[in-house]
Every structure is written in C-alpha cells, then in structure tokens.
KEKOL-292623 format. One record per residue: residue number from 0; residue in one letter; x, y, z of N, C-alpha, C, CB in turn. Coordinates in steps of 0.05 Angstrom, whole numbers, plus 5000, padded with zeros to 4 digits. Atoms other than C-alpha are relative to their C-alpha. Glycine has a CB too. Example, Ala and Ser with C-alpha at 12.3 -4.5 7.8 and 13.67 -1.06 7.14 Angstrom:
<rs>
0,a,5018,4976,5000,5246,4910,5156,5018,5024,5000,4980,5001,5025
1,s,4984,4976,4999,5273,4979,5143,4985,5022,5014,5009,5009,4971
</rs>
This chain:
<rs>
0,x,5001,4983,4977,5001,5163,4921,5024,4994,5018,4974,4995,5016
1,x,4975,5003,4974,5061,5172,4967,4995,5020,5024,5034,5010,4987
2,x,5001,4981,4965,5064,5200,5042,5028,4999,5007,4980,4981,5031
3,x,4974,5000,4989,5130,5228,5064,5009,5014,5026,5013,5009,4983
4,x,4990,4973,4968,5163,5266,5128,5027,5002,4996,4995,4988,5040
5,x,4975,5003,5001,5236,5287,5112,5014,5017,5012,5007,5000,4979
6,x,4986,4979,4996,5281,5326,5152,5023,5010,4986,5006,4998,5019
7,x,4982,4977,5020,5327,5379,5120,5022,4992,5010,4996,5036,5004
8,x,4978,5010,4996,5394,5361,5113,5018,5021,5019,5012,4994,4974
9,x,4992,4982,4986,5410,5422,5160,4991,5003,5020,5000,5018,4992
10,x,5018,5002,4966,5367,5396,5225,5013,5005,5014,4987,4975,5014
11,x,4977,5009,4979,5400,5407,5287,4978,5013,5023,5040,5016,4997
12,x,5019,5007,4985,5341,5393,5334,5015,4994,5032,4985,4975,4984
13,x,4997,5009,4971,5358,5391,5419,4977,5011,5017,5028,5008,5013
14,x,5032,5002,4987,5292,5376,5463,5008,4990,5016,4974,4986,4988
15,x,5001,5020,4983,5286,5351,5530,4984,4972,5007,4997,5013,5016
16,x,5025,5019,5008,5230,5317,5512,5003,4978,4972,4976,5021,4993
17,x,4999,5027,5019,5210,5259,5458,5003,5013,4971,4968,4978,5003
18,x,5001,4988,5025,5221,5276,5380,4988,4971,4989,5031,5016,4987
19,x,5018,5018,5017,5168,5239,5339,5014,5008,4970,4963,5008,5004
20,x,5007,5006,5031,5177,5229,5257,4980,4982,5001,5023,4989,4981
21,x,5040,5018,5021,5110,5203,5229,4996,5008,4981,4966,5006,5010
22,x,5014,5007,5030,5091,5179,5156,4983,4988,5011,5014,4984,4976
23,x,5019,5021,5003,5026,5149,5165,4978,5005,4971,4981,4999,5031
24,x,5032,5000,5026,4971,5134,5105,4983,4977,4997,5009,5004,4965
25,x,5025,5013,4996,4908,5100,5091,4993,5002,4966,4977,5018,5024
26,x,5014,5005,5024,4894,5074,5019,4977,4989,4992,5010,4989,4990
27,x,5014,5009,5017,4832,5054,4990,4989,4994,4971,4994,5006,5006
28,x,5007,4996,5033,4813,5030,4913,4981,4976,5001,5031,4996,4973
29,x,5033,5021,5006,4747,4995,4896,4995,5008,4971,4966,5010,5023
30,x,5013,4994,5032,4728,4974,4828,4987,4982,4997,5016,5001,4974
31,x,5025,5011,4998,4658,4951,4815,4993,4995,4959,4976,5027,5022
32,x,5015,5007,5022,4635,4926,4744,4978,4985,4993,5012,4993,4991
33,x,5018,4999,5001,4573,4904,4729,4985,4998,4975,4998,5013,5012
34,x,5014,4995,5030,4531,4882,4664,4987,4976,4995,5021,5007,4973
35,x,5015,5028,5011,4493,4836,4618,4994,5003,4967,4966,4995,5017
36,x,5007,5000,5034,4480,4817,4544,4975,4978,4998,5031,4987,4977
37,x,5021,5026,5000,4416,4784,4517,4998,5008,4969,4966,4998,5022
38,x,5003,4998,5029,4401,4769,4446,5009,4968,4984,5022,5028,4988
39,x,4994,5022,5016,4407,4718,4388,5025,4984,5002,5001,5009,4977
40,x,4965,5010,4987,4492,4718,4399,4997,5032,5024,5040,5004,4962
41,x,4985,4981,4983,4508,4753,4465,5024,5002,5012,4990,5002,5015
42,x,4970,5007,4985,4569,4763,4497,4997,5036,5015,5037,4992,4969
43,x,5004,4981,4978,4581,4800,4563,5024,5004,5001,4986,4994,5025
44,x,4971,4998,4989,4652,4828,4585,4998,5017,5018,5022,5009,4982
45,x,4997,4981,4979,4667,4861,4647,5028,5002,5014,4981,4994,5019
46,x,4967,5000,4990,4735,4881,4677,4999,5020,5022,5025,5010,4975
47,x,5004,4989,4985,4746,4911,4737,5030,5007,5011,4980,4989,5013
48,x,4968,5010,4999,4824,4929,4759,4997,5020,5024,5028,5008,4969
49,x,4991,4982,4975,4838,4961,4839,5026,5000,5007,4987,4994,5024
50,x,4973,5001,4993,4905,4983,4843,5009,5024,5022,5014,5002,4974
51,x,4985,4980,4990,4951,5013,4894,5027,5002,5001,4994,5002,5020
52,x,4986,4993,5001,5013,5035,4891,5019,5023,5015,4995,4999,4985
53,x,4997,4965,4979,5061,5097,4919,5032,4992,5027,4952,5007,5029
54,x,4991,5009,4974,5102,5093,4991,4995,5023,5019,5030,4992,5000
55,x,5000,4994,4973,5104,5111,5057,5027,5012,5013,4992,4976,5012
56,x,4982,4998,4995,5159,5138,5087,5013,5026,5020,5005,4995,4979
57,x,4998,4984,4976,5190,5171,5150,5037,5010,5000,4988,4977,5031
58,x,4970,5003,5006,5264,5190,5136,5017,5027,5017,5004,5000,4962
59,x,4976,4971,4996,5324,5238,5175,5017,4996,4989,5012,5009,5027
60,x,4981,5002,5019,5366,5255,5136,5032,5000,5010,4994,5022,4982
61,x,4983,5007,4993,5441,5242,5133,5018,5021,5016,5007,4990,4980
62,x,4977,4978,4982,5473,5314,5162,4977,5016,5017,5023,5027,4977
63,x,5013,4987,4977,5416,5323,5210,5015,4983,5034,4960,4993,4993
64,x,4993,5012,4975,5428,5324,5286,4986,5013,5017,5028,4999,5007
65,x,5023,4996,4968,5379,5307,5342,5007,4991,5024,4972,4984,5000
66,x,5005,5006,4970,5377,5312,5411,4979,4999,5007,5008,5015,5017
67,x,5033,4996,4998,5321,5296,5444,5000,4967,5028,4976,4993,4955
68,x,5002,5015,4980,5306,5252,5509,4996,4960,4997,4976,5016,5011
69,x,5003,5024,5020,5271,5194,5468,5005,5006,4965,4969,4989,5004
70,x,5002,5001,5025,5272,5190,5391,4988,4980,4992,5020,5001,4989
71,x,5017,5016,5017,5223,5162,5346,4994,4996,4966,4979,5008,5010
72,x,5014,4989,5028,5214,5146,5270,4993,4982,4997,5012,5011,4976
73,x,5028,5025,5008,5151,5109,5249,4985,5008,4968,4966,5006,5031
74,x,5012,5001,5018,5127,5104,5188,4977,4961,4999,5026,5009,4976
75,x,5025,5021,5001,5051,5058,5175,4988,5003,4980,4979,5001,5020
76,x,5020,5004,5017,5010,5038,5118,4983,4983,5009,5006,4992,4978
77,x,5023,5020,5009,4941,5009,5105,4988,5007,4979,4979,4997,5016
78,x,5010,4993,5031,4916,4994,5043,4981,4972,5006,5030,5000,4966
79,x,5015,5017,5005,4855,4962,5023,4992,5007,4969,4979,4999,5021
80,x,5008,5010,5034,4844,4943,4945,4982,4971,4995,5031,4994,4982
81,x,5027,5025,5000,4778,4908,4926,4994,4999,4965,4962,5015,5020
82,x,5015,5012,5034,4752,4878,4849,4980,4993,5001,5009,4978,4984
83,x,5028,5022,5002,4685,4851,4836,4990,5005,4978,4975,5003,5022
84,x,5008,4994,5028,4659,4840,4773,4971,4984,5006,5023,4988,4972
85,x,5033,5024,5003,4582,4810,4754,5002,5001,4966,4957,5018,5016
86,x,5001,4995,5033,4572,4793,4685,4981,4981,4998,5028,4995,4979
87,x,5014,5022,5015,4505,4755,4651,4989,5003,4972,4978,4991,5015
88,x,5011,5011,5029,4483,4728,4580,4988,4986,4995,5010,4993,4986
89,x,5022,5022,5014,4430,4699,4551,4995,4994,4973,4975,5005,5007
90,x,5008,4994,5019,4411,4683,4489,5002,4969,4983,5015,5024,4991
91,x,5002,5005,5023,4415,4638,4421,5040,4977,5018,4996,5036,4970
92,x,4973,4988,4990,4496,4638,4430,5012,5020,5017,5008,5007,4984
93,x,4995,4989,4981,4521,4661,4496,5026,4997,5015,4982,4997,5012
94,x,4972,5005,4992,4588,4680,4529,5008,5022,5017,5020,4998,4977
95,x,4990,4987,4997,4614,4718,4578,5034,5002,5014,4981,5008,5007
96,x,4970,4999,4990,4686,4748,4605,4990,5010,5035,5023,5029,4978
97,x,5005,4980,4982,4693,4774,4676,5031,5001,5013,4974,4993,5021
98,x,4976,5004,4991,4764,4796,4702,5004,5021,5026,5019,5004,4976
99,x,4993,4978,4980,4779,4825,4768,5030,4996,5009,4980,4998,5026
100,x,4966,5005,4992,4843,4841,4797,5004,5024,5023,5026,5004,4968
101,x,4996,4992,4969,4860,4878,4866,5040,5001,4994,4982,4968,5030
102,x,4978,4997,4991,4934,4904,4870,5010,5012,5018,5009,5005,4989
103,x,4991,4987,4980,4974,4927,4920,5035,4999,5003,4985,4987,5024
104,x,4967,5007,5008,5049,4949,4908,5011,5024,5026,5012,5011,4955
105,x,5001,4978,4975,5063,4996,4974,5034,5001,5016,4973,4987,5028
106,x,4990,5007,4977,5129,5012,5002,5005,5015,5018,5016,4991,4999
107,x,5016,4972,4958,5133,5041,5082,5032,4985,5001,4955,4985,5043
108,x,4976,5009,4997,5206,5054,5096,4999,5026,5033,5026,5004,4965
109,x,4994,4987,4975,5226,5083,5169,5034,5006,4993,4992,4977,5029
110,x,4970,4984,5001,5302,5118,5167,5013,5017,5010,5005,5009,4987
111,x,4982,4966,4986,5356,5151,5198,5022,4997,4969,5029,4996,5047
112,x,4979,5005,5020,5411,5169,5137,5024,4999,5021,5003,5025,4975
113,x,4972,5014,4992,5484,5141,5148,5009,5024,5022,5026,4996,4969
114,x,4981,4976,4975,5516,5211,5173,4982,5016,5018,5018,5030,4983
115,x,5017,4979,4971,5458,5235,5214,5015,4997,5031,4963,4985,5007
116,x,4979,5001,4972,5481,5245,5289,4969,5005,5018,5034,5031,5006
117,x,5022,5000,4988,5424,5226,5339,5009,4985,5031,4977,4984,4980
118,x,4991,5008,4975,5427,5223,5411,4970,5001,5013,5025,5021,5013
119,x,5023,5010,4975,5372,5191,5465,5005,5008,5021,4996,4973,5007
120,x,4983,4996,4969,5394,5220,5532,4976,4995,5024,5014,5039,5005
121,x,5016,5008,4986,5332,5196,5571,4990,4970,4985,4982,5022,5004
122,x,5011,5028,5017,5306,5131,5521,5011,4990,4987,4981,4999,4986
123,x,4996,5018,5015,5308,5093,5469,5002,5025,4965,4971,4974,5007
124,x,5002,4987,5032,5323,5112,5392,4982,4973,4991,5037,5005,4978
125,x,5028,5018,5004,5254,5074,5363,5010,5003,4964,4958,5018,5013
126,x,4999,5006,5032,5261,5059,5284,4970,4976,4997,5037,4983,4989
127,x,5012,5012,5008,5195,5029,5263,4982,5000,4970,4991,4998,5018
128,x,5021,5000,5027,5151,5011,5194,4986,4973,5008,5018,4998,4965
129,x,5021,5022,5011,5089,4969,5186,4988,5008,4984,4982,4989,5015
130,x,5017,5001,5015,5047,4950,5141,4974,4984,5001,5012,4996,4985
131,x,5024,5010,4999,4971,4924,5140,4992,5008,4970,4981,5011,5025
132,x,5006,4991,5026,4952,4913,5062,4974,4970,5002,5033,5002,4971
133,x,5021,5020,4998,4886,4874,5047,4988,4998,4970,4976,5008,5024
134,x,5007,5002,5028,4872,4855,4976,4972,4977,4998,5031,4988,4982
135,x,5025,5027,4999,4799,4812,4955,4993,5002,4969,4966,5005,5025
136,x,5009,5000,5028,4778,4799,4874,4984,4983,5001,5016,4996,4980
137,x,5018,5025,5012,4716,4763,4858,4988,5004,4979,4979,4990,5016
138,x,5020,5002,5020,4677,4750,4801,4978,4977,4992,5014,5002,4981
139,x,5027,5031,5007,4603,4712,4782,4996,5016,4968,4955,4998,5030
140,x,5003,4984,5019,4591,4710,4721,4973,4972,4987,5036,5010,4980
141,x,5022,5019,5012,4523,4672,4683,4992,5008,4979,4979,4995,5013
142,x,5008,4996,5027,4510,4650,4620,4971,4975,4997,5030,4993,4978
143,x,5018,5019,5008,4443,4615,4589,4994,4998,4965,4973,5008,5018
144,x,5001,5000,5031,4429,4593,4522,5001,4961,4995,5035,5022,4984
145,x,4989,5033,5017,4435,4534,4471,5026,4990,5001,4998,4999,4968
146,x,4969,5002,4995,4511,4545,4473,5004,5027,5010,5021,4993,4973
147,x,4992,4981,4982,4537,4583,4529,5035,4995,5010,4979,4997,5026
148,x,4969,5000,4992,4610,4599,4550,5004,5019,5017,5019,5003,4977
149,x,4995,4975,4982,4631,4642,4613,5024,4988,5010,4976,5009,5025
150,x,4974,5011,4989,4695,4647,4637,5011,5027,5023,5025,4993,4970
151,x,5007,4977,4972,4706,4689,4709,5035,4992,5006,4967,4988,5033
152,x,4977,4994,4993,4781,4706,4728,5004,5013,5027,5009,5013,4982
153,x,4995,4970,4981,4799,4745,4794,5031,4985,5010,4969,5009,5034
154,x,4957,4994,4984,4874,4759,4822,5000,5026,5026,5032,5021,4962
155,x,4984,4980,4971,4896,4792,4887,5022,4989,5007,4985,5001,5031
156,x,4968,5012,5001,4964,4803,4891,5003,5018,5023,5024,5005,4970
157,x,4988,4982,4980,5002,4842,4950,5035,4992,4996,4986,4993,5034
158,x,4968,4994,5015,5074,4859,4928,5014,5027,5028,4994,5021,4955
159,x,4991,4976,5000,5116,4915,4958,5025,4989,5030,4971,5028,5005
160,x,4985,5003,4976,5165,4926,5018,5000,5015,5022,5021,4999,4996
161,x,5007,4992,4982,5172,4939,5092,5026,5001,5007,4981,4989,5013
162,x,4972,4990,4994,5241,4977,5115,5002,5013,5029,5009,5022,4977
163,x,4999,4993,4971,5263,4996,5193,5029,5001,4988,4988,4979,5030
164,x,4972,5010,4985,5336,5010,5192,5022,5032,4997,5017,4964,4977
165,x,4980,4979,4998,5396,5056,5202,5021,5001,4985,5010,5000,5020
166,x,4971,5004,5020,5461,5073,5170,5009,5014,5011,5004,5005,4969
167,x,4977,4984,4976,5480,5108,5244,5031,4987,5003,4986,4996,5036
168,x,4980,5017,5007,5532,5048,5233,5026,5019,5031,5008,5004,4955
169,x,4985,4999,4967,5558,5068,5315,5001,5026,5003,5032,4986,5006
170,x,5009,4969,5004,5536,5145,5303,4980,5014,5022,4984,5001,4972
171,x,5020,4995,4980,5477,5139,5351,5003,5002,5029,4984,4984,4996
172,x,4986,5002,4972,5488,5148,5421,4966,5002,5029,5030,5038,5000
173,x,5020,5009,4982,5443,5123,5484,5016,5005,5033,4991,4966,4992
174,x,4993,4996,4969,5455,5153,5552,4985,4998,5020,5007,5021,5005
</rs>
C-alpha cells in the first residue's frame, strides 16, 4: 500500500494564505492462526505472517513554484502489524510448530525537489515526516503425550525510513 500527494511539475501556485501538502495513512495487518492435533502421532503447525509494507509520501516537485504566506509539507504514517498463533497436541507422539511474525517495512518521505522555487512571505517553509509503527508476535503453543515436542517462534521486526528534507539548496526564500 502506498499514499502519495505530488505536485505537477508545472505548479505555479500564489496564495495569501497557508499552502498545505498532506500524505497521511493508517495501516493495519492482523494474522490469527489457531489449531490442534490429537491422535496416536500428532503434530500441530500453525503460522501466522502480518506484514506491512508500501510508503508515505508528500513531495513538490522540482519545476514547481509556490507562493503562499506559510508553506507546509507533511507527510505521517501509522502502522500497526500483529501475529498470534495457538497451536495444541496430544496424543501417543506429539509435536507442535507455531510461527508468528509481524512486519513492518514503511517509508514516509516529506519533499520539496532541488529546482522547485518556494517562497513564505508571511511564515515559515515547514518540511515534516513521522512515523508511529507498532509491531507485537506471540505464540502458545501445548503439547501432551508420552513424547511431546513443541516449539513456538514469534518475530517483530520494524524496518523502513523516515525523510524531511530539501534540495531548495538556497532556492527557498523567507520574507
């Protein structure tokens, strides 16, 4: 999933007022597994995988030009990725797997391009990105028997990147 806002390389935007850019998005991924084996030999497996992926992103482009009192570009993520696995076995010979895993690979970039031409004549030029990512994996997993073996795995990872910046490189102008 990606969220974008891009202006056209042919903007030429003048406001007395504030000019907003906004990317914002809101991820969710939940994965639930759930099971059981019974018998002479049982064996249980359960796997459960929540991934997110994608970006965020608020960008003007390089041969746009704004006027505008304030200027703003914000780009925000939140992502929440959840795992949970259950797994039980009983039996004779008993074993189970359980693997969860929660990813989160997200990136939220805020941007002006290099040759854009942006002027503040009342404020501030604002460049911001955040990010809020929340990853959780658990797994129970039960075995009973004469010989029993369970083996329960979970991973939450959070990966990705968080970008604010310009390439006005002395282009921008604050009056």
């Amino acid at each position: 999933m990606s969220t974008g806002v891009f202006s056209s390389s042919a903007l030429d935007i003048t406001v007395t007022d504030a000019i907003l850019v906004r990317a914002l998005s809101v991820g969710t991924a939940d994965a639930d597994a759930d099971g059981g084996a019974g018998g002479a030999l049982a064996v249980g497996a359960m796997l459960a995988d929540a991934v997110i992926g994608g970006a965020t992103r608020a960008h003007v482009n390089d041969a746009a030009s704004v006027t505008a009192g304030n200027v703003q570009i914000e780009a925000d993520a939140t992502t929440t990725a959840t795992a949970n696995t259950v797994a039980a076995s009983g039996g004779l010979l008993a074993g189970t797997l359980n693997l969860a895993s929660a990813d989160i690979s997200r990136m939220v970039e805020a941007t002006i391009g290099a040759g854009a031409g942006i002027t503040a004549t009342a404020g501030a030029i604002v460049i911001d990105a955040g990010s809020t990512a929340t990853a959780n994996a658990d797994t129970l997993g039960v075995v009973g028997g004469a010989v029993g073996i369970g083996i329960s795995l979970s991973e939450a990872e959070i990966d990705g990147h968080v970008e604010a910046l310009t390439g006005l490189k002395g282009r921008g102008a604050h009056t």
